[in-house]
C-alpha positions as CSV (number, residue, x, y, z in Angstrom):
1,X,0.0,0.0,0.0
2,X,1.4,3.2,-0.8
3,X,2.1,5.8,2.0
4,X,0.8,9.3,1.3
5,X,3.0,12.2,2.1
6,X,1.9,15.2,3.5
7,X,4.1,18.3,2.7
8,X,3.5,21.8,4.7
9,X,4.2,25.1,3.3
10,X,4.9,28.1,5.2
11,X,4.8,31.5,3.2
12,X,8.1,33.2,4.7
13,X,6.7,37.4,3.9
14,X,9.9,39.6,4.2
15,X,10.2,41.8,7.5
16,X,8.8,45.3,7.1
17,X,11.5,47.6,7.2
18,X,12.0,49.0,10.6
19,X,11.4,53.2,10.7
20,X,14.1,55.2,11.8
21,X,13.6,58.6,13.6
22,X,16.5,61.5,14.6
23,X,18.1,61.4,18.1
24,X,20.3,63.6,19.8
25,X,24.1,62.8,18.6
26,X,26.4,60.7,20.1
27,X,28.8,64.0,21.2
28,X,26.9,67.3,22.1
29,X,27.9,70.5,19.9
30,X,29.2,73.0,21.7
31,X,27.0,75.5,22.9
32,X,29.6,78.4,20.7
33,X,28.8,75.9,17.7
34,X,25.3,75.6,18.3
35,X,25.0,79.7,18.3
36,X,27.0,80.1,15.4
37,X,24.1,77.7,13.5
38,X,21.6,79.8,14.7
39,X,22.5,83.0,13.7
40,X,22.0,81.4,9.9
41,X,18.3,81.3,10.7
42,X,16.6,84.2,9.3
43,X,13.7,84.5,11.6
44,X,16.5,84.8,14.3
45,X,18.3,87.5,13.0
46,X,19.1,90.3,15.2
47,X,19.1,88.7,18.0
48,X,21.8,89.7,20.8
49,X,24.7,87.3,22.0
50,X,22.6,86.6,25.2
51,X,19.3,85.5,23.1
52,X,21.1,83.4,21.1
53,X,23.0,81.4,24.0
54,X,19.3,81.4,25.7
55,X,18.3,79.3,22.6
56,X,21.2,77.0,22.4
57,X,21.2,76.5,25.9
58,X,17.4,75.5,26.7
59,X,17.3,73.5,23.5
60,X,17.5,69.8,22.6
61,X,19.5,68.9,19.8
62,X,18.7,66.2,16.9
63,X,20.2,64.2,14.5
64,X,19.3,62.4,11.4
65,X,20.0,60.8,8.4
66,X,18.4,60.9,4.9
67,X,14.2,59.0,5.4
68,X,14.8,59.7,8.8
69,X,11.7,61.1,10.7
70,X,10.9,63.6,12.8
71,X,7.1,63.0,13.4
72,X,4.3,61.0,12.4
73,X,1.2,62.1,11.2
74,X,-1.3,62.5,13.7
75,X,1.3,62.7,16.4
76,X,1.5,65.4,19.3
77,X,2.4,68.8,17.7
78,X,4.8,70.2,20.9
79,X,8.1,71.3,19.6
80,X,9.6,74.9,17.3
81,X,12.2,73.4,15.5
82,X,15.2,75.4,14.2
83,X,16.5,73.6,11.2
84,X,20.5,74.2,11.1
85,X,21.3,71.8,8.4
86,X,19.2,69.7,5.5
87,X,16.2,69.9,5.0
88,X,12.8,68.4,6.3
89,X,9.7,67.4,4.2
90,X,6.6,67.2,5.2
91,X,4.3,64.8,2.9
92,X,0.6,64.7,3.5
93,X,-0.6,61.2,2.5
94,X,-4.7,62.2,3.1
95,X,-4.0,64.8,0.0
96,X,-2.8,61.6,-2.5
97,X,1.2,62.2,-1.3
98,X,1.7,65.3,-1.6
99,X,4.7,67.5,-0.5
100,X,2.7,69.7,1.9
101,X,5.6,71.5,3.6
102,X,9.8,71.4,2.8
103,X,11.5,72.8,5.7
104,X,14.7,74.5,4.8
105,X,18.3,75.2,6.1
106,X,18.3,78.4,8.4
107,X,14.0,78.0,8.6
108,X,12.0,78.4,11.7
109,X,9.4,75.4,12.2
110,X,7.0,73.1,14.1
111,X,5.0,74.3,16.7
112,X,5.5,78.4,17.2
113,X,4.0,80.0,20.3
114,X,0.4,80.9,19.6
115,X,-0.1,78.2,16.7
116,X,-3.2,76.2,17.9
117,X,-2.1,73.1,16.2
118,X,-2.2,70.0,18.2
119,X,-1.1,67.6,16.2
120,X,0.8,66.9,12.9
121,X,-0.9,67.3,9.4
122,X,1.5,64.6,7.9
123,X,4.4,62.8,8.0
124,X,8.5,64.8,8.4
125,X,11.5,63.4,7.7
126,X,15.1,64.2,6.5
127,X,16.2,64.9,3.6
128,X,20.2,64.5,3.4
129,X,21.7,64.4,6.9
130,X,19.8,67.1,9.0
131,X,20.5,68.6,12.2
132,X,17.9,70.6,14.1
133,X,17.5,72.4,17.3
134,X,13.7,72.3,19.1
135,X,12.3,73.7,21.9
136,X,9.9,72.4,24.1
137,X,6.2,74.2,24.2
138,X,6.3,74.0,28.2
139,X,9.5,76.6,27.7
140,X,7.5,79.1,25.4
141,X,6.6,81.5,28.3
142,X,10.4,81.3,29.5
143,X,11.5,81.8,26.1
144,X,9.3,84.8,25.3
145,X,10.3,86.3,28.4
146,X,13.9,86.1,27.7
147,X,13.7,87.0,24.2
148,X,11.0,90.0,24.3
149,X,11.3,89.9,19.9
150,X,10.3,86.1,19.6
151,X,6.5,87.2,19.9
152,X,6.6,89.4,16.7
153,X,8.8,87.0,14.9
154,X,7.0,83.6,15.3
155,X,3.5,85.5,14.6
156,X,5.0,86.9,11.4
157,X,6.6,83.1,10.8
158,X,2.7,81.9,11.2
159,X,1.5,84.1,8.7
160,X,3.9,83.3,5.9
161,X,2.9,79.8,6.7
162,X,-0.7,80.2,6.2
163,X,-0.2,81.9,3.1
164,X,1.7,79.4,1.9
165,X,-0.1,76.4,3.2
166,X,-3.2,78.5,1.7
167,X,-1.4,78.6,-2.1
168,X,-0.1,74.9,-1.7
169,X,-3.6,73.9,-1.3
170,X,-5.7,75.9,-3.6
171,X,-2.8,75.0,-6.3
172,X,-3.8,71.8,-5.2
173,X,-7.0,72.2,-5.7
174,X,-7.3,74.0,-9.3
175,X,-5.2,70.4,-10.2
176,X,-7.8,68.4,-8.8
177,X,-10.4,70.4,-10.5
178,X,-8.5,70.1,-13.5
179,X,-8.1,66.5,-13.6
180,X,-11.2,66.0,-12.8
181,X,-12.2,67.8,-16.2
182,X,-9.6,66.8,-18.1
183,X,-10.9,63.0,-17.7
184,X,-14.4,64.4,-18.1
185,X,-13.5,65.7,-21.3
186,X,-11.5,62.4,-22.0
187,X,-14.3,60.3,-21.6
188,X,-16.7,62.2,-24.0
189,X,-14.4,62.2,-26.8
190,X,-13.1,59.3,-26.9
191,X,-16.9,57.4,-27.5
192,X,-17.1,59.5,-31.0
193,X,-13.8,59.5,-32.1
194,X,-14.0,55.4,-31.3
195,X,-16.7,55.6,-33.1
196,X,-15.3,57.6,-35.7
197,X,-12.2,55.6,-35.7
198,X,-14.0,52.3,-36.5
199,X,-16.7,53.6,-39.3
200,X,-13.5,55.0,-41.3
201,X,-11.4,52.1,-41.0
202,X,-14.6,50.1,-42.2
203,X,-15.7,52.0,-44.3
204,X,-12.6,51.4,-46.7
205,X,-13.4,48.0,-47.0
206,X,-16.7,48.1,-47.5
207,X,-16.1,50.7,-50.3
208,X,-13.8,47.6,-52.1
209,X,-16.9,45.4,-51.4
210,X,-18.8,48.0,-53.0
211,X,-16.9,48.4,-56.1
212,X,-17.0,44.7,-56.3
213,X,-20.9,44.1,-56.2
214,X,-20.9,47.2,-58.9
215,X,-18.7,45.5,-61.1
216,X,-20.5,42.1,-60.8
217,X,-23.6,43.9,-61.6
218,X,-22.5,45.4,-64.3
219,X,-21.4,42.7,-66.0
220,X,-24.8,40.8,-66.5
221,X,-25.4,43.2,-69.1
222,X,-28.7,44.5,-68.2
223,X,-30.9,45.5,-70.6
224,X,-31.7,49.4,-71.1
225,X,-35.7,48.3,-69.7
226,X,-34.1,46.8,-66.6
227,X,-31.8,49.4,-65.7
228,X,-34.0,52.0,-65.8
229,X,-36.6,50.0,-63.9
230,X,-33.6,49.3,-61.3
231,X,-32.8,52.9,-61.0
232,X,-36.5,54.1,-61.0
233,X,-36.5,51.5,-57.6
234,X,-33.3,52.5,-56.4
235,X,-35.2,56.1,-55.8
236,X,-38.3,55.3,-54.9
237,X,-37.0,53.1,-52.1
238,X,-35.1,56.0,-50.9
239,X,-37.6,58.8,-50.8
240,X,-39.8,56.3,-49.0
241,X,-36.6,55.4,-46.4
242,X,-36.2,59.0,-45.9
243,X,-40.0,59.4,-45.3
244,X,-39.6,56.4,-42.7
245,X,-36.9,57.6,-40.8
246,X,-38.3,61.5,-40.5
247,X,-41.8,59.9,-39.4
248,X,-40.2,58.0,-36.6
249,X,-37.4,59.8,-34.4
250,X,-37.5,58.5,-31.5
251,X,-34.8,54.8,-31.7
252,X,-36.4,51.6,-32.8
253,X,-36.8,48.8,-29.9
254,X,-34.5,46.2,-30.5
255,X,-36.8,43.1,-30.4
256,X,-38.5,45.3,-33.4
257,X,-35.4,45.4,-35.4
258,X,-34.7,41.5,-34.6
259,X,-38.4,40.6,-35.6
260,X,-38.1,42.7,-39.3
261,X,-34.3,41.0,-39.8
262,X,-35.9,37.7,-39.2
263,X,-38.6,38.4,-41.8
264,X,-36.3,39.7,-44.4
265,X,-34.0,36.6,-43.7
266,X,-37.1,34.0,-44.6
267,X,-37.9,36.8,-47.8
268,X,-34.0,36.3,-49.1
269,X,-34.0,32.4,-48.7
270,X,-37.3,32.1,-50.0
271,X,-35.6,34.0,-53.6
272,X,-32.8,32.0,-53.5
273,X,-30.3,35.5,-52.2
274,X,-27.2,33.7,-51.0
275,X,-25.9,34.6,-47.9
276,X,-29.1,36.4,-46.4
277,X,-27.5,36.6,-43.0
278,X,-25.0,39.6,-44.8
279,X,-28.1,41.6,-46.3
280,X,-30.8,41.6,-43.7
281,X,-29.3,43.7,-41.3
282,X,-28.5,46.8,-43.6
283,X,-32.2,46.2,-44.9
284,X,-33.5,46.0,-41.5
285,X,-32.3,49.9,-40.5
286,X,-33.8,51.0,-43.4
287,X,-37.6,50.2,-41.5
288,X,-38.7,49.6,-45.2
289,X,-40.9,46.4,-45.3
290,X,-40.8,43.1,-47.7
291,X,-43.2,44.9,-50.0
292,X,-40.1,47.1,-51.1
293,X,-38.3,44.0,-52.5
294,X,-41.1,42.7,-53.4
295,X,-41.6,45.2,-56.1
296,X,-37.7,45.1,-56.7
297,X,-38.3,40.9,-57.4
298,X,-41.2,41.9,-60.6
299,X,-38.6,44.2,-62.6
300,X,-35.2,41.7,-62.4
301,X,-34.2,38.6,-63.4
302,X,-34.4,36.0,-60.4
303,X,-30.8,35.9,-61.5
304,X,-30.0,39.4,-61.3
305,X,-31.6,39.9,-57.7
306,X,-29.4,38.4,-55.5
307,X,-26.6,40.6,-57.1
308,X,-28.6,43.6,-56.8
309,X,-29.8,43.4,-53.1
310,X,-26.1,42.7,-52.5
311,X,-25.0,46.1,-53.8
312,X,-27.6,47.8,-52.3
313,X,-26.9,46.4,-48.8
314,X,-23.6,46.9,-49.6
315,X,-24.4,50.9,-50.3
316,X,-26.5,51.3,-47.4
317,X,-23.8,49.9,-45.1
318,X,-21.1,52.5,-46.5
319,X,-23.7,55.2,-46.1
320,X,-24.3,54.1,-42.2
321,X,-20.4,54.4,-41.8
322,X,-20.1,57.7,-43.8
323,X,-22.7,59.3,-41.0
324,X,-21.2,57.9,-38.1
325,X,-18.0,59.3,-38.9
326,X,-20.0,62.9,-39.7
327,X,-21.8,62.4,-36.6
328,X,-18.8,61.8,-34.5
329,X,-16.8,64.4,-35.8
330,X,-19.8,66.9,-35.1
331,X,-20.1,65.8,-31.8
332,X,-16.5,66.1,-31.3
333,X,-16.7,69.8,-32.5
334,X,-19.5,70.3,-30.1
335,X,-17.2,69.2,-27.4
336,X,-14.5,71.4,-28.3
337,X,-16.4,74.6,-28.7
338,X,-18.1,73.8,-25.4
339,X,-14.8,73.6,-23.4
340,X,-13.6,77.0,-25.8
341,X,-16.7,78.1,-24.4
342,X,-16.6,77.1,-20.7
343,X,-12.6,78.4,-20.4
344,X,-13.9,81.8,-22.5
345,X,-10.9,81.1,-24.4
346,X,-8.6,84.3,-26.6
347,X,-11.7,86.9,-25.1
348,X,-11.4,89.6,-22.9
349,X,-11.0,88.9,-19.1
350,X,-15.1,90.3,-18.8
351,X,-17.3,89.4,-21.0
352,X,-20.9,89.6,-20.9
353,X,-22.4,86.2,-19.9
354,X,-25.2,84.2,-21.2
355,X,-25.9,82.0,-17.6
356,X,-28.0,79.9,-19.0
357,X,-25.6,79.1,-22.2
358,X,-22.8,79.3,-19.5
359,X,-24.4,76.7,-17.5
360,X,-25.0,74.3,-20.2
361,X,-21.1,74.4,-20.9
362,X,-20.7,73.3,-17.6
363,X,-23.2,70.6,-17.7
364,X,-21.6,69.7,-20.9
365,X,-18.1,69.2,-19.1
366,X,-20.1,66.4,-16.6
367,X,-21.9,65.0,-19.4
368,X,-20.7,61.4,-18.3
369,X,-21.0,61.6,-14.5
370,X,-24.8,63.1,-15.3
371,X,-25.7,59.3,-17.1
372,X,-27.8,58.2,-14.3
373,X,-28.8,61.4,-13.0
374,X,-32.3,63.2,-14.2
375,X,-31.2,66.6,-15.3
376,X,-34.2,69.5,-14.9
377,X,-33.2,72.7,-16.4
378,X,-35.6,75.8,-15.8
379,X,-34.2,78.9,-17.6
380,X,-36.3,82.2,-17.4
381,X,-35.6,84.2,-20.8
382,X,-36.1,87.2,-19.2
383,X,-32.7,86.7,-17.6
384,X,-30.6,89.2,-19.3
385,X,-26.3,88.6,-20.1
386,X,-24.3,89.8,-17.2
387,X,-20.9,90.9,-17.0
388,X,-18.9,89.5,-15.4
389,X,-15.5,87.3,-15.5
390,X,-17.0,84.1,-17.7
391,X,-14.2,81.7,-16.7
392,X,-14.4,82.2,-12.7
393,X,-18.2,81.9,-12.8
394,X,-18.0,78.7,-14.6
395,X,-15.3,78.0,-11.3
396,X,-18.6,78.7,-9.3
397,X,-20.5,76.2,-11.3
398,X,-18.4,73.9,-11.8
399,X,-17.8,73.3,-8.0
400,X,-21.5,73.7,-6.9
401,X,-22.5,71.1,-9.3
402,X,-20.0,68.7,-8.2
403,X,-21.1,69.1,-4.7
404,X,-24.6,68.1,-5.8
405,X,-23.5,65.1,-8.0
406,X,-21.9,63.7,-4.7
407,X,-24.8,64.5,-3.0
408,X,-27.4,62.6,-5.2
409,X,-24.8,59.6,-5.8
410,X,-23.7,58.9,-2.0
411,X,-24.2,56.0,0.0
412,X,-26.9,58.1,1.9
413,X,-28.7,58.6,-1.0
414,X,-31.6,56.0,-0.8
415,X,-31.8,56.5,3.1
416,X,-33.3,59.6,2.8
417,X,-34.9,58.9,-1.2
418,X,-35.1,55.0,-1.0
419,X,-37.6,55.1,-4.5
420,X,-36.5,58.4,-5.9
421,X,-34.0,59.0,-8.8
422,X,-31.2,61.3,-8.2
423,X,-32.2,64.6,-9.8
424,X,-30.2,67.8,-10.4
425,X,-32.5,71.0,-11.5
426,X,-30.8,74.0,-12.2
427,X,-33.0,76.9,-12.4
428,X,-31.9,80.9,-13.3
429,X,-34.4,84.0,-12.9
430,X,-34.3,87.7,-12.4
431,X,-35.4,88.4,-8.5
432,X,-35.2,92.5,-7.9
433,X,-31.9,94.1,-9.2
434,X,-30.1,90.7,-9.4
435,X,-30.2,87.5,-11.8
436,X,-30.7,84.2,-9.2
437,X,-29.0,81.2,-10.3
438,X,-30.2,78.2,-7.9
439,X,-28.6,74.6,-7.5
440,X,-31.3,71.9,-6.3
441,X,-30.3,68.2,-5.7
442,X,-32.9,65.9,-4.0
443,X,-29.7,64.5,-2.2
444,X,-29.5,63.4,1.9
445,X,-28.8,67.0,2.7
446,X,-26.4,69.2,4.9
447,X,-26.7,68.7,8.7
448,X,-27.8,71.6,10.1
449,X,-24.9,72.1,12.5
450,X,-22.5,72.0,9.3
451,X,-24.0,74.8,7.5
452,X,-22.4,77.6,8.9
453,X,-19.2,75.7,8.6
454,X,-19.7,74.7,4.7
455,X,-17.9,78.0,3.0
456,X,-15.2,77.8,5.3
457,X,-11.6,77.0,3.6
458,X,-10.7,73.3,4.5
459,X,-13.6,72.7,6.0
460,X,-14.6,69.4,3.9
461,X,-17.1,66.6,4.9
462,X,-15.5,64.4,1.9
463,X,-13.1,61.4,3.0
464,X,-9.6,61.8,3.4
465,X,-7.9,62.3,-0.1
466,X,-11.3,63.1,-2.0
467,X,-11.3,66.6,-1.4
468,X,-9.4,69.9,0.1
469,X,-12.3,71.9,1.6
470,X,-11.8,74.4,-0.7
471,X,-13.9,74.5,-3.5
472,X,-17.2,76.5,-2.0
473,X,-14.6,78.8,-0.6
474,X,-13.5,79.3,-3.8
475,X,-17.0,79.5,-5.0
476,X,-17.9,81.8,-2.5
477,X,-14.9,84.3,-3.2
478,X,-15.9,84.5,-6.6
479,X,-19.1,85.5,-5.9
480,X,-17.7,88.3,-3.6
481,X,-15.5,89.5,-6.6
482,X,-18.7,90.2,-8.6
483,X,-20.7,92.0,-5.9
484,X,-22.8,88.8,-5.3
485,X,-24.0,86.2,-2.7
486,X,-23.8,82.8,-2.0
487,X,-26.2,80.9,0.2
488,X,-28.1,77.5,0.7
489,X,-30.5,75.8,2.2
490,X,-30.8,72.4,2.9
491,X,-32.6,69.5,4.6
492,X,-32.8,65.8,4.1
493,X,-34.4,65.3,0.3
494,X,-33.6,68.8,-0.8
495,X,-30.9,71.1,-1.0
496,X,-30.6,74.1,-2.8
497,X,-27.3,76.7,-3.0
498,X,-28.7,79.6,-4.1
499,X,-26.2,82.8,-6.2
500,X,-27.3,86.2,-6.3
501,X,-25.4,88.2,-9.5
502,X,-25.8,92.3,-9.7
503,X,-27.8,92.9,-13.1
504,X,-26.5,95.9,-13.1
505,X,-22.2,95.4,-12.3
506,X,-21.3,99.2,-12.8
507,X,-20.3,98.7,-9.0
508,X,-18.8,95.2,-9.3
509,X,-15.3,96.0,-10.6
């Protein structure tokens, strides 16, 4: 009897490499070393011998080398760092990796006195070897009693860095924004130009089929009768196709189309037309019925016929592929003059606006995130063009409508609407001296304790890494810039942000 073996496995997964972080070096620097490092700091300059041996004195010195890391993120925030060689980096992970903060040779950073931040925004490590000097938060008091200047210095410190924590982050944003309708704009014209694409390259070789069906019907020698009887068909089946097809715009069902390819199938075999399977479908789109051929069967030669029908289907499907290729390349047009359009590109930084034309271009941007979405558009003509800056008002509605497409596509959606399709209505209409542009969205609403909070910069209720907080502050500042106002009301099932533009802007600019 054979023994059975039983061999074990064991995955070995390699050891996750251990992190690093700066220390204090092996040998202290002497404090006449450490002063002569700080008086490269530029926030420190001008301070006297006494200040700076203060500083070098009460602080704690660190060491690292390159990757090696200061703090995590989401750890304490309770040290000013002086930074007296390398260079620190600060990358934000929650913002898709991005280089939030570098941290310079001869910068002040970290904690400064009167900074309420508590803990870290990200992650800081070295970049090259690095040596810093920090002090301790519980020896703020101490050290702005010693060194009287430290108050104006490390508030003007925390104003450059909200400036430029403020530019990082809108830069950010506009990217964002800008991806966002770059891949918009990607997704709507790569369908026609596909589309294009494939009726062109198949259109070549269905002109070569084309040429040969000609040829082949050419060379049975029809009689002068028969031709003319051919060509008198050849029209009359095309005034009626045209006929068909303006009589019935709206798209054919289907199971319609498969029942009238069946029936022209069971016509070809019935008259002997090889390969019927080939010539049904062109026939089909024409909506013509079997009466058509019939009438085409009485003036040929059951000969002739199956040659004919095939140079017809073969002309109809060259025709098809012509008009999708026009088609596409029209809608592609439309798409280009639409973003021309929406950017207000080569005019005049103020133009006067069409909202409701300037709306559609936006809508036309989100044309593939809308797919699902009901779309109600209620545009009062008596809305007159405003003037104002065309490509920062499409920034206004450009953000408020991507607020409401998250709003009718989020989980919370069917809690609030369980049976109701997401709907967007965008509505414009004069109210007093002002044009009203209003936003609804039947989505689960703002909580009413967020409200106030909503046009506030960084203030987002989006996950980590799917937004900044910035784009209704951005909104919001626009509006500001053109003498208007930005408000919204909302509650569970309906929320509406409402924009108030001056009619009149003699007083906006």
């Amino acid at each position: 009897m054979a023994t059975q073996n039983t061999y074990e496995f064991t995955a070995t997964l390699p050891p996750m490499p251990q992190r690093i972080f700066v220390s204090s070096p092996a040998e202290p620097t002497p404090i006449s070393g450490i002063v002569e490092a700080l008086r490269s700091v530029t926030p420190l300059a001008g301070l006297t011998d006494e200040e700076y041996i203060w500083l070098a004195t009460h602080g704690d010195e660190t060491v690292g080398e390159d990757g090696d890391l200061l703090f995590t993120d989401g750890a304490p925030a309770d040290k000013l760092n002086f930074v007296l060689r390398g260079e620190i980096h600060v990358r934000r992970f929650r913002s898709g990796g991005l280089a939030l903060f570098i941290g310079r040779s001869g910068q002040m950073t970290g904690k400064l006195p009167y900074s309420r931040m508590k803990t870290f925004g990200g992650e800081g490590y070295c970049v090259g070897s690095c040596w810093t000097l920090t002090i301790h938060e519980s020896l703020y008091p101490e050290m702005l009693a010693a060194i009287p200047s430290m108050t104006q210095r490390c508030v003007s410190a925390l104003l450059d860095r909200v400036r430029e924590v403020t530019r990082i982050e809108q830069q950010s944003e506009k990217l964002s924004s800008l991806g966002k309708l770059a891949a918009n704009l990607a997704h709507e014209l790569n369908n026609p130009a596909s589309a294009a694409q494939r009726s062109a390259a198949g259109l070549f070789a269905e002109l070569r089929n084309y040429g040969v069906h000609k040829y082949r019907l050419g060379s049975l020698c029809l009689s002068a009768d028969q031709s003319s009887a051919y060509m008198a068909w050849s029209d009359r089946a095309r005034v009626l196709m045209n006929e068909t097809n303006s009589l019935r715009a709206t798209p054919e069902s289907p199971l319609v189309l498969a029942d009238r390819e069946d029936e022209l199938i069971r016509w070809l075999e019935t008259h002997n037309v090889p390969e019927p399977w080939n010539i049904a479908p062109a026939l089909a789109e024409t909506r013509l019925g079997t009466f058509i051929l019939d009438e085409l069967a009485d003036v040929l030669h059951p000969d002739t016929l199956p040659v004919a029908l095939a140079t017809v289907a073969s002309s109809l499907r060259a025709e098809r592929m012509a008009e999708t290729v026009v088609d596409s390349t029209i809608r592609i047009f439309d798409l280009i003059s639409a973003i021309k359009d929406y950017s207000y590109m080569d005019q005049a930084p103020i133009q006067d606006v069409d909202l409701p034309e300037s709306l559609e271009n936006t809508l036309a941007m989100f044309h593939s995130r809308l797919e699902n979405i009901s779309v109600e558009l209620d545009f009062d003509p008596a809305v007159p063009s405003i003037g104002a800056y065309g490509s920062e008002l499409n920034q206004v509605w450009t953000a408020l409508l991507e607020n409401a497409i998250d709003a009718v596509t989020s989980p919370d959606f069917t809690k609030y609407q369980p049976h109701a399709k997401p709907t967007l209505r965008l509505k414009t209409r004069v109210a007093g001296q002002t044009a009203l542009v209003e936003f609804w969205d039947n989505g689960p609403g703002i909580e009413a304790t967020l409200q106030s909070r909503i046009f506030e910069p960084f203030f987002t209720t989006k996950a980590p890494g799917h937004g900044l907080g910035l784009g209704l502050d951005t909104a919001q500042r626009i509006v500001n810039k053109h003498s208007g106002f930005l408000t919204v009301q909302s509650k569970p099932g309906e929320t509406c942000f409402q924009v108030r533009l001056p009619v009149n802007p003699a007083e906006a600019y």
